[in-house]
C-alpha positions as CSV (number, residue, x, y, z in Angstrom):
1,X,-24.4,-21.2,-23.9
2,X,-22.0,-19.4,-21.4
3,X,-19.0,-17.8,-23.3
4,X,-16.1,-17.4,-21.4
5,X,-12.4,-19.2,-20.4
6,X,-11.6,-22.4,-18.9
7,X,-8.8,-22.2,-15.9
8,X,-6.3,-24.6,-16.1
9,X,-5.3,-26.8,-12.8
10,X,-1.8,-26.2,-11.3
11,X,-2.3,-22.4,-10.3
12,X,-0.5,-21.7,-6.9
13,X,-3.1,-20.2,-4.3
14,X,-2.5,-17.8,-1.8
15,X,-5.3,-15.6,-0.3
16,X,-4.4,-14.9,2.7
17,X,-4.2,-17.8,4.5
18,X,-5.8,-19.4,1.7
19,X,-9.3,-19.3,0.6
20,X,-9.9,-22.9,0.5
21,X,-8.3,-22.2,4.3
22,X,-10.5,-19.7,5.0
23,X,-13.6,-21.0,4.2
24,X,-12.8,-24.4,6.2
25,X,-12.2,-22.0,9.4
26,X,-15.6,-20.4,9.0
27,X,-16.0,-21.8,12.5
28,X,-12.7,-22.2,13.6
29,X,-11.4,-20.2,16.7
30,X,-8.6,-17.7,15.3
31,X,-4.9,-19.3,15.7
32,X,-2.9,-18.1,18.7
33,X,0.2,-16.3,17.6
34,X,2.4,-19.7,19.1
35,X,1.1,-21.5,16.1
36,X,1.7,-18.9,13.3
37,X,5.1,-18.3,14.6
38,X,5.7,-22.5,14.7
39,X,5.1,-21.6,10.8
40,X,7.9,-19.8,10.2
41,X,11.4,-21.4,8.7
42,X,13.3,-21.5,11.4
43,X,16.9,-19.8,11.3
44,X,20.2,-22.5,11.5
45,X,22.1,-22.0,14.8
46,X,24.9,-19.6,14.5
47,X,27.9,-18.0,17.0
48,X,27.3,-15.6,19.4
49,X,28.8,-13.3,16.9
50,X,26.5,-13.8,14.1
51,X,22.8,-12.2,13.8
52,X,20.4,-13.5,16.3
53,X,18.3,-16.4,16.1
54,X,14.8,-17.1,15.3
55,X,13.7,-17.1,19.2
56,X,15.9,-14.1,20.2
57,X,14.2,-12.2,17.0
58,X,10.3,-12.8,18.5
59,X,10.5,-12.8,22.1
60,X,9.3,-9.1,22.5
61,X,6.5,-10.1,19.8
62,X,6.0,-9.4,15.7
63,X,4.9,-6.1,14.8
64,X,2.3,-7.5,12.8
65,X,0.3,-10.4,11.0
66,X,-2.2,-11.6,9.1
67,X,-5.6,-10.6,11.0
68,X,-8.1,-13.1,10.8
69,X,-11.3,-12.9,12.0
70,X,-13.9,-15.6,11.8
71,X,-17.9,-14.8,12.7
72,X,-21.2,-16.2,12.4
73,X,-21.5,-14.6,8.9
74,X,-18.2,-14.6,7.4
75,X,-14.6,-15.3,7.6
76,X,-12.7,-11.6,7.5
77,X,-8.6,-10.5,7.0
78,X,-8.7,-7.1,8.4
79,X,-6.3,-4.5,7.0
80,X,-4.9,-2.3,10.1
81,X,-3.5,0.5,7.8
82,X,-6.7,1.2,5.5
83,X,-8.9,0.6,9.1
84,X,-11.2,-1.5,6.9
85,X,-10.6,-5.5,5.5
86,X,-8.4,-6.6,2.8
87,X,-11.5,-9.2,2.2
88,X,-14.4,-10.6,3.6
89,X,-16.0,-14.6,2.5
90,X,-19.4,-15.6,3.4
91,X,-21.2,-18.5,2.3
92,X,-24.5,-17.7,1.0
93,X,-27.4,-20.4,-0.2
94,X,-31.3,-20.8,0.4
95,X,-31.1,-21.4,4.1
96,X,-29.0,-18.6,4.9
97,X,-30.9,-16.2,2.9
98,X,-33.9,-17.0,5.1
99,X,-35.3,-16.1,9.0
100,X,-37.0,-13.7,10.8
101,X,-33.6,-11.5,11.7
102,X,-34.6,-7.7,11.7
103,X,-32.0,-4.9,9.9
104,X,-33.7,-2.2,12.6
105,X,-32.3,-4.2,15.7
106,X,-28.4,-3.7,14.2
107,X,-26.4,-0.7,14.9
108,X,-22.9,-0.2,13.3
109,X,-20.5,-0.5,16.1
110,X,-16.8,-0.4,16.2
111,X,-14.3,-3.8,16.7
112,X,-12.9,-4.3,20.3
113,X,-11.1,-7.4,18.8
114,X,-8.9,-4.5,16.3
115,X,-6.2,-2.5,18.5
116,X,-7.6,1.3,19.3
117,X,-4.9,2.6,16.8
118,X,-6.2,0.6,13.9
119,X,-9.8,0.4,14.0
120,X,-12.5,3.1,12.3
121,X,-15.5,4.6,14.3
122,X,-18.8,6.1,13.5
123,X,-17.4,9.4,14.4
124,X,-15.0,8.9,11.0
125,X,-18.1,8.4,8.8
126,X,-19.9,11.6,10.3
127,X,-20.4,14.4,7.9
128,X,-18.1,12.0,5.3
129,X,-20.5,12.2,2.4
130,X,-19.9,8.4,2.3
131,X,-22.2,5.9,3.3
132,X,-21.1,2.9,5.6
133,X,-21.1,0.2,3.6
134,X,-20.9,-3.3,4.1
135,X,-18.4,-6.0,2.5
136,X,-20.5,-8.7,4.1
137,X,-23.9,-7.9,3.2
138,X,-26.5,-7.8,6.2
139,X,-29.4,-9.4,3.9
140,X,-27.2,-12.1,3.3
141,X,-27.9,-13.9,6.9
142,X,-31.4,-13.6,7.5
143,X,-30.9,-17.1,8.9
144,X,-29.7,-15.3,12.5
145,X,-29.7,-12.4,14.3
146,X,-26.4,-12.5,15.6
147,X,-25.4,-13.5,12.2
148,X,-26.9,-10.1,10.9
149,X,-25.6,-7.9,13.7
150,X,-21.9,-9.4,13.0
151,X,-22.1,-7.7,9.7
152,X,-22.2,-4.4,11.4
153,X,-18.9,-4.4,12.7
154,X,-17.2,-1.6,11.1
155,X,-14.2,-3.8,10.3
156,X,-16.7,-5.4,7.6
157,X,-17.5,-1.4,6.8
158,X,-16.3,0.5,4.1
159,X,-16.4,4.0,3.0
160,X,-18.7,3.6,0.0
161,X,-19.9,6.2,-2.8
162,X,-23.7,6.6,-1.7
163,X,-25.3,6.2,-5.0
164,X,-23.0,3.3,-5.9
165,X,-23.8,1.8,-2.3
166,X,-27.8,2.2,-2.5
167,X,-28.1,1.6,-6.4
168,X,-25.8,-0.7,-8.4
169,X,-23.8,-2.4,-5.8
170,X,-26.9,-3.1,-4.3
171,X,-27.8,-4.8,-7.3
172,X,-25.3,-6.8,-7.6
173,X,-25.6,-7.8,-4.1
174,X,-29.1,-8.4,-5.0
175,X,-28.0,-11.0,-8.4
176,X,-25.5,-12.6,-5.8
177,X,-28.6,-13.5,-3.4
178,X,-30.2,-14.6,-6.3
179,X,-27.9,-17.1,-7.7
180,X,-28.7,-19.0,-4.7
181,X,-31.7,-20.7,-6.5
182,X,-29.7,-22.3,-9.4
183,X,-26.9,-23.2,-7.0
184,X,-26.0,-25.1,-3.7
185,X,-23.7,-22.8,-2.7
186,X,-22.4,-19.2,-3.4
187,X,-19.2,-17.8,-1.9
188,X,-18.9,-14.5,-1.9
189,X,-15.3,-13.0,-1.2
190,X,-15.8,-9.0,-1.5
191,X,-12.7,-6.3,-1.1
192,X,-11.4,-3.2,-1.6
193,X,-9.2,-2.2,-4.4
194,X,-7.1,0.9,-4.7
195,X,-6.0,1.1,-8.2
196,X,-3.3,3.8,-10.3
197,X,-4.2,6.0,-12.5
198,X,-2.4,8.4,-14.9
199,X,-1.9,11.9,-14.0
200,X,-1.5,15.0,-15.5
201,X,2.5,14.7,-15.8
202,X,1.8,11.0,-17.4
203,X,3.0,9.2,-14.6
204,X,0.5,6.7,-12.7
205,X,-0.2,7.6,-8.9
206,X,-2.3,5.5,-6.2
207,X,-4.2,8.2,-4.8
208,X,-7.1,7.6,-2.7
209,X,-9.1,9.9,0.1
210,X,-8.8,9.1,3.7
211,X,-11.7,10.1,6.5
212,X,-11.9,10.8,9.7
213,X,-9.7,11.0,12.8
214,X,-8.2,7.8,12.5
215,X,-8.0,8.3,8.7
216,X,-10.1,5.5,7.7
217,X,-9.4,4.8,3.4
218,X,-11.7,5.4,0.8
219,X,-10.8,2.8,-2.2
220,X,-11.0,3.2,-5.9
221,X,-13.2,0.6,-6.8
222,X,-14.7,-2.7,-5.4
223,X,-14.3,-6.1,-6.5
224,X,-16.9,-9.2,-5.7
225,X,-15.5,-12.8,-6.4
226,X,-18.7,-15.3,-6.8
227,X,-17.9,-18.8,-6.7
228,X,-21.4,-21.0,-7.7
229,X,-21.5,-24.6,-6.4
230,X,-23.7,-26.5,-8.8
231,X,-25.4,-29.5,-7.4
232,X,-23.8,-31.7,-9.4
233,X,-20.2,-30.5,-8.4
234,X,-19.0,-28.3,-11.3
235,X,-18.0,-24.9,-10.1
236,X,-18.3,-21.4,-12.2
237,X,-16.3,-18.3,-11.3
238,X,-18.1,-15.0,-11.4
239,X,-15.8,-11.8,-10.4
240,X,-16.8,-8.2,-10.7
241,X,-15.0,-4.9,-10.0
242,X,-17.2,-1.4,-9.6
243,X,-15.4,1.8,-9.1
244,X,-16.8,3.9,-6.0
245,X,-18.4,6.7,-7.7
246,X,-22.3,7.2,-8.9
247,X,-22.6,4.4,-11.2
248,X,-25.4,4.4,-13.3
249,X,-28.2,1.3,-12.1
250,X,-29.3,0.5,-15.4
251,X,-26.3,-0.5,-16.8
252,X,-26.2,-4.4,-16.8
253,X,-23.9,-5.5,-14.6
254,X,-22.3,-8.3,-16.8
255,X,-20.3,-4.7,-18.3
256,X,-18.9,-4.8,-14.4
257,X,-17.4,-8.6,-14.9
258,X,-13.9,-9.3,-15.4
259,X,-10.9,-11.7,-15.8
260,X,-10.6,-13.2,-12.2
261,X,-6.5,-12.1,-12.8
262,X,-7.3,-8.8,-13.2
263,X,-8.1,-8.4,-9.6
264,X,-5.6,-11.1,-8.4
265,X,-3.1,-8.5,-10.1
266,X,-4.5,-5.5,-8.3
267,X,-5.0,-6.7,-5.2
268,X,-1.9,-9.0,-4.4
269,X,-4.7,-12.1,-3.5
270,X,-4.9,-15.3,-5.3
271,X,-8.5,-16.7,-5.6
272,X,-8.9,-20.3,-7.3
273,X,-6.8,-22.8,-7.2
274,X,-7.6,-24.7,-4.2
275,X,-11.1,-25.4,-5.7
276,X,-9.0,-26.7,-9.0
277,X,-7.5,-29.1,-6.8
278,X,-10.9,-30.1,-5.7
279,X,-12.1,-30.3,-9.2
280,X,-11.3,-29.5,-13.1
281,X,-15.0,-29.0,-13.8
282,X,-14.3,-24.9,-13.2
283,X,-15.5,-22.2,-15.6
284,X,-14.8,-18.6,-15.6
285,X,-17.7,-16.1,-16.9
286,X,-16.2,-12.8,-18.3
287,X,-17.5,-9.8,-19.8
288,X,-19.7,-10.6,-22.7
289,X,-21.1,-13.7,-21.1
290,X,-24.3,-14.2,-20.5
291,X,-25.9,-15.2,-17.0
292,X,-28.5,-18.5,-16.6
């Protein structure tokens, strides 16, 4: 029997654009900037002597928002100040998992749709110590090779511990693959977390390395949000948070799960409750629980 907590409906969601959004855009052309502006409240019409209004305010452009990207693989928001994405979704089930796609024929390239100031290269991973490693995991789309090669993108790259990257995180990427068997669907939403800690004058800092020229970030720790379509409808929430250091491989990785808030908390995303609205039959597994 699975131990763990039942979510309760009526959550606000708000990942983003939405994950529920999100993974209905998987093949969805981003939105011009004319349509995310016609979302904004629009200011009342004042005098000339009173602060602008909303049209005078945009007409030279926003300095900024929420960068979308959507690819064969996965749906992506891209983070412009850490040079790497705030998440990444992908849809993963038998078919998927599946196809004649070869690793050897992908090379990590950098992201002409990310501005020149914003984006990583390879030259910020050379001589790093950290590997390049992927939010959207190549193995995960067998099923094409464009699919594959779309993971490569170093906007779906992060700077990642080596050890953690080729040993326990692989593992865990390796259980998420797996799940796939007992499931119709898994989504997989994947990020980067860069969490406090106490310092030697007891205060908490957020301190975290930064790479290369263009001063790519290293996070903390990782977090991976499973969400397991059954085939007959009920949904179970998995979520997991590694830190990026050498973590051992044989420790079982239900010691990596935790409550689904936890990362909501760290990470300023909200996660569920556009699948409650979908459905009540939703159970969250947390530490202690075991896996089927």
């Amino acid at each position: 029997m699975l131990r763990g907590r039942w979510l309760l409906p009526g959550v606000s969601l708000a990942l983003g654009a939405g994950l529920g959004a999100a993974l209905t855009a998987r093949r969805r052309p981003e939105p011009e900037p004319e349509g995310l502006l016609s979302l904004l409240p629009m200011v009342p019409a004042v005098a000339a002597a009173g602060p602008p209004a909303l049209p005078e305010l945009t007409k030279y452009g926003l300095p900024g928002l929420t960068q979308l990207r959507s690819r064969q693989s996965y749906v992506l928001c891209y983070d412009p100040r850490s040079r790497s994405a705030l998440w990444v979704i992908e849809q993963l089930n038998r078919d998927s998992l599946s196809g004649a796609s070869d690793r050897a024929a992908c090379d990590f390239q950098e992201d002409d749709s990310v501005h020149e100031y914003h984006r990583a290269t390879n030259a910020d991973y050379r001589g790093s110590g950290f590997d390049r490693g992927h939010l959207a995991a190549a193995a995960n789309h067998k099923w094409s090779q464009q699919a594959m090669r779309d993971t490569f993108y170093l906007s779906n790259i992060v700077p990642q511990n080596p050890h953690l990257n080729q040993n326990a995180w692989n593992n865990l990427e390796k259980y998420s693959r797996s799940l796939t068997k007992h499931n119709k669907n898994v989504y997989v939403c994947t990020g980067p977390l860069y969490l406090p800690r106490t310092e030697a004058d007891g205060k908490m800092y957020v301190k975290y390395q930064v790479i290369g020229k263009n001063h790519v970030a290293v996070p903390t720790h990782f977090f991976k949000v499973l969400i397991l379509e059954k085939e007959a409808g009920d949904i179970e929430l998995r979520s997991y948070v590694m830190p990026n250091c050498p973590v051992d491989e044989k420790i079982p990785l239900e010691r990596f799960l935790v409550p689904i808030e936890s990362i909501e908390r760290a990470s300023g995303l909200l996660f569920v409750p556009n699948i409650l609205k979908r459905t009540n039959n939703l159970k969250a597994i947390t530490a202690g629980a075991s896996h089927s």
